[in-house]
C-alpha positions as MATLAB code, in Angstrom:
seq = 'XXXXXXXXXXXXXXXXXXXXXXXXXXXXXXXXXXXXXXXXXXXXXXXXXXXXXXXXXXXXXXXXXXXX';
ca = [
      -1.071  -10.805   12.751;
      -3.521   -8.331   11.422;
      -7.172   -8.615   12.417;
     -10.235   -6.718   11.244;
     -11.802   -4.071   13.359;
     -14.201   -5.439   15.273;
     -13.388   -9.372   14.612;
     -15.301   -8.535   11.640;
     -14.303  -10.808    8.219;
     -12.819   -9.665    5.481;
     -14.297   -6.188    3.816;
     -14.576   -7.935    0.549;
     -12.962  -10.734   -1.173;
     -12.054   -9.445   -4.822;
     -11.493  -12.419   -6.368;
     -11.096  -16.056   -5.335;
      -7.665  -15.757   -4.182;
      -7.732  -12.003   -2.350;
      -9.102  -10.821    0.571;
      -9.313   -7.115    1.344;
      -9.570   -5.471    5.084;
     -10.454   -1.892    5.863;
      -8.360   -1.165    9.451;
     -10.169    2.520    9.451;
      -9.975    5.255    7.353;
      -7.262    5.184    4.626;
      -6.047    2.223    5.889;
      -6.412   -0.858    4.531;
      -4.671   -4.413    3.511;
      -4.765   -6.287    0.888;
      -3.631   -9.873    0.575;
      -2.891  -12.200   -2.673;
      -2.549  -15.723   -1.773;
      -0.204  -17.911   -3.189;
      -1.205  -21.520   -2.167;
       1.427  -22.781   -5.116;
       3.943  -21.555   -2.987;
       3.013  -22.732    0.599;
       3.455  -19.919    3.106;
       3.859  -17.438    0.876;
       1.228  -14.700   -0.306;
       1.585  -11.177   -1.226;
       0.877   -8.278    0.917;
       0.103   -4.869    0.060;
      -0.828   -1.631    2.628;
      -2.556    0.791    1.424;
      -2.181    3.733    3.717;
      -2.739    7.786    3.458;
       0.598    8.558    1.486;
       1.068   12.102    2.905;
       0.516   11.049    6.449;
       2.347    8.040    5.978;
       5.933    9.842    4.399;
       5.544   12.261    7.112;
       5.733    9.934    9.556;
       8.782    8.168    8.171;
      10.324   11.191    8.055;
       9.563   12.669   11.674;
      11.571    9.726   12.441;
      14.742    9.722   10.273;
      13.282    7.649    7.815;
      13.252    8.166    3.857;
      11.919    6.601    0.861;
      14.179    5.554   -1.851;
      12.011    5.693   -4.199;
       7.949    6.342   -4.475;
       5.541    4.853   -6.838;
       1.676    6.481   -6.848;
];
C-alpha cells in the first residue's frame, strides 16, 4: 500500500474519481477509480524517466518499449 509522506491526504483530487499523491520529488501516483468494476482502478507512476531506465538497467532490466 502506498501512503502519502507524512500521513498527509491526497495532493489533489483532479476530478471526482482521481486522487493524485506527490511521494517527493518526481515522484508521484496517480489513481483512477473504477467503482463499476469493484476492486479495480487504474494506476499510473509517474517517476523521473532518466533515473528511472537507469535503474532498470543497472539491474538487467530493459524496456520493451517507451512512451513519453
Amino acid at each position: 500500500m502506498v501512503r502519502p509522506l507524512q500521513g498527509d491526504v491526497e495532493t489533489f483530487e483532479p476530478y471526482n474519481m482521481e486522487r493524485f499523491w506527490t511521494l517527493a520529488e518526481h515522484r508521484h501516483v496517480y489513481v483512477d477509480l473504477r467503482p463499476e468494476q469493484a476492486g479495480h482502478a487504474m494506476l499510473t507512476l509517474l517517476v523521473d524517466h532518466d533515473a528511472f531506465l537507469a535503474v532498470g538497467h543497472r539491474t538487467g532490466i530493459e524496456p520493451e518499449s517507451e512512451e513519453t
